[in-house]
Every structure is written in C-alpha cells, then in structure tokens.
N, C-alpha and C positions, 0 to 999 in steps of 0.2 A: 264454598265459594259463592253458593245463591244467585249466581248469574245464569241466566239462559241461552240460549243458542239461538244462532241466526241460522233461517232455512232459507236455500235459494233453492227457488222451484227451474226446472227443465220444461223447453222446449221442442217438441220432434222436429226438427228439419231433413228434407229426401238429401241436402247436397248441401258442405259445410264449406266453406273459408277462414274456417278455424280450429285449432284441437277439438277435438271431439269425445266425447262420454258414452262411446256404444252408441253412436249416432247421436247422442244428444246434447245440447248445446248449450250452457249455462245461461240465462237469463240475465245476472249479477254480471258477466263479463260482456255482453252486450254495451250494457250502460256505458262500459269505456270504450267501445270501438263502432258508437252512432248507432246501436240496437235500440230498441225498445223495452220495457221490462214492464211485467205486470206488477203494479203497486201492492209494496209489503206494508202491513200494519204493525206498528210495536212504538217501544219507547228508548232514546238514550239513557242510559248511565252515567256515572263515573267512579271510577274506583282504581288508587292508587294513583291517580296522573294519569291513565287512559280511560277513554269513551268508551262504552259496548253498547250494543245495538243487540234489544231484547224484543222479539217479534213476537206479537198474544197470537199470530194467525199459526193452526196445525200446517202443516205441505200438503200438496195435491196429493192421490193416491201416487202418482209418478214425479215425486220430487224429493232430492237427495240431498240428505244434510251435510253442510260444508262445514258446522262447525262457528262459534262466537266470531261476530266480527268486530276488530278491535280496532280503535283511532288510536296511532300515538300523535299526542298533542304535539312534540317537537317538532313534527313536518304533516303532520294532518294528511299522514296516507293511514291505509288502511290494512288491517294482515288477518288472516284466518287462525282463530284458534281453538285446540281442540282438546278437552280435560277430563280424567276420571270425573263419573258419577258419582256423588255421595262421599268425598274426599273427605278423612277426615284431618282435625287437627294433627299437626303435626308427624301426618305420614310422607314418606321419601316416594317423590318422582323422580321419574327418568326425560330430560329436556330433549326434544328436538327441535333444531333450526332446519325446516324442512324447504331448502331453494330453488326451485324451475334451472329449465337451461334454457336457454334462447330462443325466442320466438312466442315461448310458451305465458304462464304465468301462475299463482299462488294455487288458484281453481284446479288448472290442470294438472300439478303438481302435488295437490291433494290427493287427487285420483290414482298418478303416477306411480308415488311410492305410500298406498293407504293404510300406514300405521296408525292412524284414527280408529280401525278397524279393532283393534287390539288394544285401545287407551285403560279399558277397566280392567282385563289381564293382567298386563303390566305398569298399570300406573303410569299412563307418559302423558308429558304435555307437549303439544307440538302447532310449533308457529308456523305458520305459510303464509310468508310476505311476497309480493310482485313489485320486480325492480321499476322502478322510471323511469327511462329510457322508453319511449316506444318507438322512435323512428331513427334508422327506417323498420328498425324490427326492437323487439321488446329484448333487453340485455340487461346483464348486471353491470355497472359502472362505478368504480369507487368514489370519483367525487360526488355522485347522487344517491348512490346508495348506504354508504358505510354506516356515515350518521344513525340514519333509520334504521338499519340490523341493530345496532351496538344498544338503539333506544327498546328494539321489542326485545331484546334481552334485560335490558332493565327493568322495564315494565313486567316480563314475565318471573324474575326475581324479585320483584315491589310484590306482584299478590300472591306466589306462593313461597315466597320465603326462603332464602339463601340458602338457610341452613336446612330444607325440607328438600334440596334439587340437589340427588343422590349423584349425577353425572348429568353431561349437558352434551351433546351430539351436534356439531352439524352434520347434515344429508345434502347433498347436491348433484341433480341430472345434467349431464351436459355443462353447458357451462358454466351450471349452479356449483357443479364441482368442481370445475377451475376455479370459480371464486371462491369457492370453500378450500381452496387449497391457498390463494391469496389472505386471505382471510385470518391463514394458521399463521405469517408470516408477518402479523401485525400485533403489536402486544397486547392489546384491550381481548381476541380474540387464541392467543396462544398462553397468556395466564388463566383464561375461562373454559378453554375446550378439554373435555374426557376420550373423544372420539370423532373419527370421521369417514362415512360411510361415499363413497363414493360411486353414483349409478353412473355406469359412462362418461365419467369426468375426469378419466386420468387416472393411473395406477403409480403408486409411487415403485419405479422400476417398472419403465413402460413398456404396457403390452401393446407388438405392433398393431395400428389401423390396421382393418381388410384395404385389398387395394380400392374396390367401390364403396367403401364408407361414405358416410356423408351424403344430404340430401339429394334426391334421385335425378336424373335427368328431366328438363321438360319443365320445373321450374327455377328461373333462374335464381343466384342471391341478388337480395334488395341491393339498391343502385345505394351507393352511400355506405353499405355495410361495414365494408375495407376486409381486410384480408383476416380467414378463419380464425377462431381464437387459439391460442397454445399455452398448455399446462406450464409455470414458471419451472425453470431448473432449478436442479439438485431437490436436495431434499429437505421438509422446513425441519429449524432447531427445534421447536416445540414439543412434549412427549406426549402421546395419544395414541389408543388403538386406530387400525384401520381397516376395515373393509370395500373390497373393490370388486365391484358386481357390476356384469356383462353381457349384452347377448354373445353367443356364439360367432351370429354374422358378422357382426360389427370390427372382429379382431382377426388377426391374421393368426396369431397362436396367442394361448396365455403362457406366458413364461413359468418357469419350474423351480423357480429360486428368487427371494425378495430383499432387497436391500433394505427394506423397512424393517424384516424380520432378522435381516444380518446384526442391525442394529442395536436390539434388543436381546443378542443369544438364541433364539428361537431355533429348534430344531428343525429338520427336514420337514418338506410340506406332506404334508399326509390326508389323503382322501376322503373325505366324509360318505356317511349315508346320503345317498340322496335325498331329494325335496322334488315329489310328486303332488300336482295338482291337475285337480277334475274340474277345475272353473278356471273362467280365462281372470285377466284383468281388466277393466274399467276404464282405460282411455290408447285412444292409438292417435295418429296424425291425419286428421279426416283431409286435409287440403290433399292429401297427396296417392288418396287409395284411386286405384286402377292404372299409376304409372309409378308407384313406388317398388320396393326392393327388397330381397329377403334382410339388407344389410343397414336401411334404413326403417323397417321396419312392416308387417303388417298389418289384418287385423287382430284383435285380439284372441287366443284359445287356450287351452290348459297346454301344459307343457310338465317339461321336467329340467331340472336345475343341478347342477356338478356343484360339490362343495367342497373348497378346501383349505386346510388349516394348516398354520405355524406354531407347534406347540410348545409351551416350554421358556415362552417369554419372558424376559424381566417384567417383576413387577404386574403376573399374569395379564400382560398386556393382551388384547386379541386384536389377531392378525390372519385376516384369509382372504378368501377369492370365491365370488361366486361365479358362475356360466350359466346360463339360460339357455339350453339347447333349443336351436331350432328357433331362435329369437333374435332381433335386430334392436337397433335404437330406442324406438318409440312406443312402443307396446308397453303399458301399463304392467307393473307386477304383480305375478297371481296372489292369493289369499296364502297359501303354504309358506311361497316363500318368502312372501315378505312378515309372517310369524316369523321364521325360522332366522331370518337377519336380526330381528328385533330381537330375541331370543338369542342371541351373538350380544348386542348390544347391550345388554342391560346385564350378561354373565363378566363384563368386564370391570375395571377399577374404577371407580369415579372420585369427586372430592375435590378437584381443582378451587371451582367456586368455594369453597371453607377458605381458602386464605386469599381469598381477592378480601383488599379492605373494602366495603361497601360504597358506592360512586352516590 
C-alpha cells in the first residue's frame, strides 16, 4: 500500500473535559474543540479518490499512533485508518467500521475498542470516522453522517480491493451501535455487512439496563440533546453474525437465550473459557472520574471477561455475548479481550462484498 501513518502526539493534562487516554489528551482532537496543537510536519497524498496525510516527523517518546489519516473528498472530513504492515498483493482482510457513541469520537474510539492492536495478526483494516454532529454533544445522525460511512467504505474497497476484503464488520460503542444496528437496516449497509459487533449498543434480544445506567449524577445532559437514544425494534432482515459485549454494571442481567440465535438454529448458549487480562485498557470518561459510577464506568484496570456462545448456527454464523466483570460503560477494552472478540470475528463467514456489483 506505501502509504505512512499519521502520528498524533499526547498531552499531559492534571484535569480533562474530555475522553481521556490514561489521563492523556489527544492533541489531533483539540484542533476541533479550540485546543491548540503542536505543528506536525509531512505531506498530502492521493490515492484512489482520498487524501492521506504522510508525517516525515518520528512521535515524541510519549505519543500514540492513531493510525493513517484519510480525507474522503465527497464531504472533506476526515477518518483514522489502520492496515497490516507489509500487505502483500492479493492477500484477504478482515474490514472493520470501527463507530464512537455519543459524546465521544473516532480518537476515542480507537482507544476504546483497539483492534489496531492485532491489525498484523489478523490482517484487519479498520476505519474510525467521527460523526458531525457536535452540538450540543457529538452524535451519529443519518442525514449527516450516512453519506460519509457509505464513502469510507468505498474508499476503503477502491485501495484494497473488493475482492482482497474477506468479511467487513461494523463495530459500534454506544450509540455507535445503535447506528450500527440502523445502519444494517439500510441496503447499501445490509448487502455489504459480514458482522456486527456491538460494545453497549444494544443486544439483539435485550439485555435489561442496570437501574443506574447511564451517565452519573452531577452532570447534567446537554440542553438541546432531546430524549436518550433507543436501539430500533425488532430485528434487522439482513444476515450477519453478532456479538454483544458488556460491562457487568451496565445491565441488570444478560439474558440465557437469543432470538438472533433462534434465528439461525443455533443450539443452547454455552460457556466459554474465560478471557483474563493483566493490563487495563487505554481510555475511560476523564470528565466524569470522582462522581462517576461502578455502572458508568471507572478508571481503567485489568479484569476478567464471561464468554458465551451459540453453537451450531446456520451457515456457522457466530453468535455470542461477552461480560466484562466488574466493568461499566466507558472503560476501554483490555488487550486479551479484545484479541479474543477479534478472534470471534474473523472465525466467522464473510463474502458479502463478492456480490455487491462495484458502485
């Protein structure tokens, strides 16, 4: 591919008003909310009908790479993306469309669910776009967003090749996964999707909310907001695996039986090994540490993760449920388990894309 990567360097700050990275603060998301940023050196590209933005300067000893950043020309925002090293001709990826939930955005979301981590493992490419929408808070909205997803998709099958994108995923936190579940009920988006991974955005066959879900007391929602968002009813036509991954606090119970799985033949859900981890995750909700909640979330630490499977599916679809003991909302996923989802992800069917006629 011969393109480089964009480095956004970090900031220390004692006290955030923004997601946070283990206390540290992206510089790159500054720029959009009247921060400052220390001036990067490089040069644009083009390739394929998008822009990338190639930086000659190395990162500070403390700065974290985000990953290529890419202009789609159709609406001239901008998305993170992230590729095997040394990719050769004609080898199979695994695509993800990796979405924020509200409030947040592409950065934080990077962090969130960091399959980037694992891109030369398993060969994944994965986009993280940030909706626009920011006022009074950052959202995904279909009439300003759809365009833009539907174009980093194209863009992302213009440079590697339709036929090289073994399965394509979306991922979505929050209401990244309510719009990933809107999303499946659109056709440009239910003739192209393999899967969809949902981090707290809805379980198809809902698992109740805890009764304190949802952000903590102390601060309120933004004036203008209007009323919480809610997963669409029923269930979409479209055929795809799914994964629905939780904290603990966040739900009142996980249910024992999936109409997703009904769906497809799937036998009784069965318990996996667990998913133990010695390192925490990489981002929690810094606006809200010292009056937040085990059910919104804390800081980050290692943990351990319930896993459980529907076996037996048509079409070895995969279908399961993860739990994050002892976790809430916004706590970043640790290194283990977010291998071990991805590793779910890419053991499933893909191909869709092979019969989309090329747009």
């Amino acid at each position: 591919m011969g393109v480089g990567t964009r480095e956004c360097l970090y900031e220390r700050h004692s006290t955030s008003d923004s997601p946070t990275i283990h206390g540290v603060r992206c510089l790159h998301e500054m720029v959009h909310s009247g921060w400052t940023r220390s001036p990067a050196s490089g040069q644009t590209r083009t390739h394929n009908g998008g822009r990338y933005h190639d930086p000659s300067a190395k990162p500070e000893p403390w700065g974290i790479a985000l990953g290529e950043l890419v202009v789609d020309p159709g609406t001239d925002r901008s998305f993170y993306l992230d590729y095997p090293e040394g990719l050769g001709t004609g080898q199979k990826v695994v695509f993800i469309l990796n979405l924020h939930g509200g409030g947040s955005s592409g950065q934080w979301q990077h962090g969130y669910f960091p399959a980037h981590q694992f891109k030369d493992e398993f060969r994944l490419v994965i986009a993280a776009p940030t909706a626009a929408t920011a006022e009074p808070s950052r959202r995904w909205v279909s009439e300003a967003d759809d365009q833009h997803l539907q174009n980093v998709v194209d863009l992302v099958i213009g440079r590697f090749g339709q036929e090289n994108i073994a399965s394509f995923w979306l991922v979505g936190h929050s209401q990244g996964g309510m719009t990933s579940n809107r999303l499946l009920r659109t056709e440009f988006f239910a003739d192209r999707v393999d899967g969809w991974l949902s981090l707290s955005g809805g379980r198809l066959g809902p698992a109740e909310r805890a009764a304190n879900a949802g952000p903590p007391g102390g601060v309120p929602r933004a004036a203008g907001a209007g009323p919480m968002p809610t997963p669409p009813a029923g269930l979409p036509e479209a055929d795809f695996s799914f994964i629905y991954a939780t904290g603990e606090h966040e739900i009142a119970s996980l249910p024992e039986s999936s109409p997703w799985a009904d769906k497809y033949g799937a036998g009784p859900r069965q318990r996996l090994a667990d998913v133990v981890d010695d390192e925490p995750g990489t981002v929690y909700d810094g606006r809200r540490q010292g009056n937040s909640t085990k059910a919104w979330g804390l800081m980050p630490r290692p943990g351990v993760a319930h896993l459980y499977a529907y076996p037996g599916a048509r079409d070895a679809r995969v279908i399961a449920d993860v739990v994050r003991i002892d976790k809430g909302h916004t706590e970043g996923l640790e290194p283990n388990i977010t291998r071990r989802i991805v590793e779910l992800m890419c053991s499933a069917p893909g191909g869709k894309l092979q019969g989309v006629t090329a747009s």
